[in-house]
DOFINU-150830 format. One record per residue: residue in one letter; x, z, y of N, C-alpha, C, CB in turn. Coordinates in steps of 0.001 Angstrom, whole numbers, plus 500000, padded with zeros to 6 digits. Atoms other than C-alpha are relative to their C-alpha. Glycine has a CB too. Layout:
% DOFINU-150830
AXZYXZYXZYXZY...
//
This chain:
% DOFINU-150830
X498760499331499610050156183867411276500085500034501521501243499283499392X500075499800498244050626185221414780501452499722499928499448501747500879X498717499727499539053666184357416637500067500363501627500854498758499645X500121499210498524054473186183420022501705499746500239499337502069499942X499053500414499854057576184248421545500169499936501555500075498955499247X499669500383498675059300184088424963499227500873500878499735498544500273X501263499739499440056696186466426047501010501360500894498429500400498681X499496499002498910057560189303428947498435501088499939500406499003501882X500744499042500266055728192493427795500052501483501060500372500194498603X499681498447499269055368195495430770498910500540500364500870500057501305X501176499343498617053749198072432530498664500474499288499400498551501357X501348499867500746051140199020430113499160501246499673500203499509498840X500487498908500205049881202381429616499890500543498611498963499946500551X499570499751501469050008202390425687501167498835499618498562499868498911X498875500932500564052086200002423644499874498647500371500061500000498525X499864502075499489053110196318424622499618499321499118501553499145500253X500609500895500507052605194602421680499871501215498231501006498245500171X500723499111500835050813196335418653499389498477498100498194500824501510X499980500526500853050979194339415058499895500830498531500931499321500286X500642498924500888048631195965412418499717499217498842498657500746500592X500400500204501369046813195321408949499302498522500337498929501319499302X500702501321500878045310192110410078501149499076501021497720499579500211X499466500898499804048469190644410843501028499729499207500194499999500994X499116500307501244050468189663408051500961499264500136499423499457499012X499095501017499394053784187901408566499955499238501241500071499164499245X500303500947498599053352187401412069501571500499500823498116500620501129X499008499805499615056544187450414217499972500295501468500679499096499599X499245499734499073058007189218417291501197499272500489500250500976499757X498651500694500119060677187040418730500435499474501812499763498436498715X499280500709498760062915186240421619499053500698501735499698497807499668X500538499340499380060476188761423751500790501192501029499232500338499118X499646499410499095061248190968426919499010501391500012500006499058501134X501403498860500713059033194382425921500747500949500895499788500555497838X499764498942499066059676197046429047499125501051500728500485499457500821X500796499119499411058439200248430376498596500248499943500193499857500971X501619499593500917055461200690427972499969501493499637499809499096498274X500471497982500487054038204575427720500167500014498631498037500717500264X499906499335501662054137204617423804501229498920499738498242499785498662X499256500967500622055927201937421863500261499088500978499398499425498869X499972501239499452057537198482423147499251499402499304501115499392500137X500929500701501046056504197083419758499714500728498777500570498720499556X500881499206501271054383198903416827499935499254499075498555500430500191X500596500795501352054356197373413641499487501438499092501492498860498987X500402498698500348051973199799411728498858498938498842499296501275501544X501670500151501401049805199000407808500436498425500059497525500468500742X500284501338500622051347195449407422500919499851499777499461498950500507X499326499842500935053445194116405366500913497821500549498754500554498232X499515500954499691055851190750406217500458499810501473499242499227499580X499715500656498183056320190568409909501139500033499698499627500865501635X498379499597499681059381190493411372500158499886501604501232498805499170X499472499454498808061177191672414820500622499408500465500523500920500045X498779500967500012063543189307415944500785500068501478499436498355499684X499065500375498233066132189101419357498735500292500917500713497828500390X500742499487498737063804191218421646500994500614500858498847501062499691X499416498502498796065057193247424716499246500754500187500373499850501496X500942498721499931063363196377424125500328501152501241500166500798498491X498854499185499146064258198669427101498435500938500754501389498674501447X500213498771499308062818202051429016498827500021499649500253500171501420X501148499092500933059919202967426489499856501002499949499944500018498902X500692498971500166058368205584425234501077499979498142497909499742500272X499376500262501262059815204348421983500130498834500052499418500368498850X499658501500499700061465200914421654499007499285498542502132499651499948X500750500469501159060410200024418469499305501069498561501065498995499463X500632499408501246058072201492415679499619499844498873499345500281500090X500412500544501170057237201444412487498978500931498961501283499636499351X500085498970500979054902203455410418498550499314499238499886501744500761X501465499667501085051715203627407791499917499042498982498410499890500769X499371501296500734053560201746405509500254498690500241499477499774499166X499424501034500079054639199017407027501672499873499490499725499575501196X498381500252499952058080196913406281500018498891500765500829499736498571X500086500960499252058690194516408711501625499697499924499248500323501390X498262500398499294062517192805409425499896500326501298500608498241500006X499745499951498538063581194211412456501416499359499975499924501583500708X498413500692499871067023192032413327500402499517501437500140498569499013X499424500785499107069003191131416027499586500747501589499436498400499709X500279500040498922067374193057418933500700501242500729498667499864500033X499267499446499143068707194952421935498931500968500759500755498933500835X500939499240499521066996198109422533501245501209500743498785500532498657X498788499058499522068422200082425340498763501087501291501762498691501020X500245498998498914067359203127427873498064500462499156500121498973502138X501116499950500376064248203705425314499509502037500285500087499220498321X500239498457500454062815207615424449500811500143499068498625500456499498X499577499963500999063782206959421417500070498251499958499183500935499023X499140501880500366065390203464419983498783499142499292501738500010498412X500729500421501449063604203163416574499559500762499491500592499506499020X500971498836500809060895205220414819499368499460499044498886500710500793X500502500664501509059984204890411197499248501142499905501164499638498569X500744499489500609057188207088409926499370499449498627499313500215500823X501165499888500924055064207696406743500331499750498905498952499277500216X499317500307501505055269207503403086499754498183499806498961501101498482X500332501625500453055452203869401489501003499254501491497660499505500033X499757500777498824057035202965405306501506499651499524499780500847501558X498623500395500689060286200620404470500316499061500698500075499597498551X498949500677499428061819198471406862501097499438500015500186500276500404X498775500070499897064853196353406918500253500105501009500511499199499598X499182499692499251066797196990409770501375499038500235500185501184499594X498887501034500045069493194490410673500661500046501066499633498679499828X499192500438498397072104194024413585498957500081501098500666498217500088X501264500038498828069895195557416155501333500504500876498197501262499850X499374498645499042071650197822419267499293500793500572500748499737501083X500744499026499266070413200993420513500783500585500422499143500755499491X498743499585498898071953202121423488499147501198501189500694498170501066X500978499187498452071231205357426149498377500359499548499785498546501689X501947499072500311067773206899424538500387501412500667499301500449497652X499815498613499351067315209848426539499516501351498660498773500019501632X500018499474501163066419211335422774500871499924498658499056499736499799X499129500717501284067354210001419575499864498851499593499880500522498852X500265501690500399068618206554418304498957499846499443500926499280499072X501126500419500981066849206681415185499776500795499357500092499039499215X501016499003500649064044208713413822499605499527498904498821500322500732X501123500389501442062803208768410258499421501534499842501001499333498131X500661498399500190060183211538409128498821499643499179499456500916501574X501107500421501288057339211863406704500096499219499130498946499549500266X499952501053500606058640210341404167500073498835499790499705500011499782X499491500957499649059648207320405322501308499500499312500069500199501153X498738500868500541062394204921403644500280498797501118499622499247498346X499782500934499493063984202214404743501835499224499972499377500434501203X499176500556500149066964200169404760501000499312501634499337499183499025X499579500729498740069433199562407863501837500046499633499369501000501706X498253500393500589072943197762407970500173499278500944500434499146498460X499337500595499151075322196636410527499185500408501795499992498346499387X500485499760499054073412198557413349501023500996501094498775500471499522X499308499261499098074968200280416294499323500678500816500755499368500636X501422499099499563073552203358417836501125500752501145498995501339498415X499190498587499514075484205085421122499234500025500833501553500179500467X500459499426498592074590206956424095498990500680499847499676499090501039X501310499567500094071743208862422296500426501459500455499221499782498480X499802498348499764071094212281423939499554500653499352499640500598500990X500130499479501276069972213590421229501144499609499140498756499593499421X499527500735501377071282212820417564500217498353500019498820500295498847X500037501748500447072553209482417059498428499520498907501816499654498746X501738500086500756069996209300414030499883501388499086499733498326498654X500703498464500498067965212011412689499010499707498919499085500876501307X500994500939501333066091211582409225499435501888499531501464498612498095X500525498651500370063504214826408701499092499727498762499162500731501256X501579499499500632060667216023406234500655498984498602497966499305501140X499490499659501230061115216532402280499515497917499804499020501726498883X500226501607500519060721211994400566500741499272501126498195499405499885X499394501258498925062580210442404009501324499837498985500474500562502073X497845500607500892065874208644401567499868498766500505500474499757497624X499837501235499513066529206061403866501457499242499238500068500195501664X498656500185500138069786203829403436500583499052500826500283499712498794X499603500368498862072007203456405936501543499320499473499956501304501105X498727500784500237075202200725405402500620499405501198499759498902499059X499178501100499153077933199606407612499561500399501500499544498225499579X500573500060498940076462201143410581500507500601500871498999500244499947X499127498998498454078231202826414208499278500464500552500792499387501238X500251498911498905077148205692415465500717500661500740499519500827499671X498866498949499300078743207228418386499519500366501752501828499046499987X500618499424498730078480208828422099498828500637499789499740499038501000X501644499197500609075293210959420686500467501232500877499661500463497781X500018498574499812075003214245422349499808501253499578499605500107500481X500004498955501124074602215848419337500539499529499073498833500494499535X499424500746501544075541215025415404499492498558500331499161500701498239X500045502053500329076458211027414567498520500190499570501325499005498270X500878499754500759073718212128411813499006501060499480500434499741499449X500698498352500381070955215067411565499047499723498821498925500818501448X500847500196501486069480215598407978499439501357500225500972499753498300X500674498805499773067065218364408392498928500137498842499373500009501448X500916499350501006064181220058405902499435499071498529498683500419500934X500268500618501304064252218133402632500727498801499720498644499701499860X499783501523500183065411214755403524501325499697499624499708499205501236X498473500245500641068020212898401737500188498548500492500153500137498105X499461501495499768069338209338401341501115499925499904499798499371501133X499025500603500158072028207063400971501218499803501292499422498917499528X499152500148498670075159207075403614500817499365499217500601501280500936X498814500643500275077772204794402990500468498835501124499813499412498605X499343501220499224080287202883404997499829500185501457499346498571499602X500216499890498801079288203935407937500998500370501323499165500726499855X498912499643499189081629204354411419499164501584501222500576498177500977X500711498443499053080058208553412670500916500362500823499647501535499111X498986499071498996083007209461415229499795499407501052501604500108499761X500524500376498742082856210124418566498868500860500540499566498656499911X500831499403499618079823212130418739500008501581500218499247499592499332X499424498443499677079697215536420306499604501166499272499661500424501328X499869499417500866078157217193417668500729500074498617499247500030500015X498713500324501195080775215960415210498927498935499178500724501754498764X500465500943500806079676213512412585498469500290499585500928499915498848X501127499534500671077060215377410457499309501351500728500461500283498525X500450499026500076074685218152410948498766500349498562499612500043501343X501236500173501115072483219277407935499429501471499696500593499259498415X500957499025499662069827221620408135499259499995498760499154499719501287X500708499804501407068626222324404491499422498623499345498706501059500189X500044501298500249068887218839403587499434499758498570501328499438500211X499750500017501542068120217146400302500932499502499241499198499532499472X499436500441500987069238215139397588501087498834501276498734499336498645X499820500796499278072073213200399959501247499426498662500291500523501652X498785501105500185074698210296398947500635499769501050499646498686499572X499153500260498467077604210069401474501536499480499746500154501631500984X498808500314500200080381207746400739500721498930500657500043499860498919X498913501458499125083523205944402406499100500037501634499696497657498873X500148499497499112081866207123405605501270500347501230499410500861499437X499649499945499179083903207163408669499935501193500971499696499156500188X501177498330499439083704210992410288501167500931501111499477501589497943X499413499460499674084665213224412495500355501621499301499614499737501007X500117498897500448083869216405410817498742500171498189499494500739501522X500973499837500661081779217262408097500673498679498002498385499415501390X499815500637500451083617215779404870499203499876498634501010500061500173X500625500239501568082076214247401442500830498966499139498370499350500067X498844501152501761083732212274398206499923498679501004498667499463497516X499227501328499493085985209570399762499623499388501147499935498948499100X499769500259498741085012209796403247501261500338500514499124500525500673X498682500237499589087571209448405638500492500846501040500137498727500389X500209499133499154088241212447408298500793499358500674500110501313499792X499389500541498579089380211558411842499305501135500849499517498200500533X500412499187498985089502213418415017499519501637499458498801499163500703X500553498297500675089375217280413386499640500837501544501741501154498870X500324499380498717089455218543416741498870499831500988500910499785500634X501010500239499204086077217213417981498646501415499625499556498252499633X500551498671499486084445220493416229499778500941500563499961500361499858X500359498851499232084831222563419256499378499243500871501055500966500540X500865500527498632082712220302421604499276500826499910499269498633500187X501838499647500671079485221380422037498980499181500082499204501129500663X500534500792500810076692220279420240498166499872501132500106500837498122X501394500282499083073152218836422458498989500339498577499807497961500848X501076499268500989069828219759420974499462498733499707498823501227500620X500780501273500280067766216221419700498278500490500203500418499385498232X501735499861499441064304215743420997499454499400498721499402498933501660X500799499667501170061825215766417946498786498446500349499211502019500106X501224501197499768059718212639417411498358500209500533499792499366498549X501781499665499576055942212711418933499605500167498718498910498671500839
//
């Protein structure tokens, strides 16, 4: 088991720290991961790690996840990234826990290719893009309990197939209004918190934030 603790990750030209198929339950923790060209931290093809109280900050992408991994990401503070959090690929499933993503000059959080995953109690503002954006036909993530807001576009963009679970969530605030959905799929959206965009036993607030206008979201690499 690898553990990578206390450690001060910068300056690197690809990713800071990179946790693949031959590392199995190895942990990220209590780490300083800054101003890395791709990722801060990659978990990619393994299965147990976990993420723990990093300061992820002015990436390329703060944290990643794809080619089926699931790793625990919890507790960490990702701020001024490209993007926050990026999930790719089929089989890819993540928990997600009390992280913050703050100020991505893109979008909080990306899911695409079929990607799942599981996130709750997360907080996502200042994205110039989409708060979070979940594309491409199998992405059914599920998102609980979570604040999105200050986005420069929709709280939430569901675009070309993708569905998933929304519930509970706090979407107002954002200047594209709560939702945007772009030929979405199969979605679940309940007891949701919104500015615009209503579904069964969400809660509408702020009607008047549909005349902002709406920012465009930068598209995952």
């Amino acid at each position: 088991v690898l553990v990578i603790a206390g450690s001060k990750v910068s300056g690197n030209a690809g990713t800071g720290i990179l946790l693949g198929s031959a590392a199995p339950s190895s942990r990220v923790e209590d780490c300083t991961v800054e101003r890395n060209s791709d990722e801060g931290i990659l978990v990619a093809a393994t299965r147990g790690c976990a993420v723990i109280r990093n300061r992820v900050r002015d990436n390329a992408v703060g944290i990643g996840v794809l080619e089926g991994a699931s790793p625990r990401v919890e507790g960490n503070d990702l701020a001024g990234n490209g993007t926050g959090i990026g999930v790719r690929g089929r089989g890819t499933n993540p928990v997600v826990v009390g992280n913050t993503v703050s100020g991505t000059r893109l979008t909080g959080v990306v899911m695409d290719e079929a990607a799942l995953g599981r996130f709750e109690g997360n907080t996502v503002s200042g994205a110039g893009g989409a708060g979070i954006w979940v594309d491409d036909a199998g992405s059914a993530p599920d998102f609980s309990g979570n604040q999105v807001s200050a986005s420069g576009a929709a709280g939430v963009l569901v675009t070309d197939g993708a569905g998933g679970c929304y519930r509970s969530n706090d979407l107002r605030g954002n200047a594209g209004g709560s939702w945007k959905l772009d030929r979405p799929g199969d979605l679940e959206r309940t007891g949701n918190l919104e500015d615009t965009g209503r579904a069964p036993l969400d809660v509408l607030d702020m009607p008047d934030v549909q005349d902002r206008p709406a920012g465009a979201p930068g598209r995952p690499n």
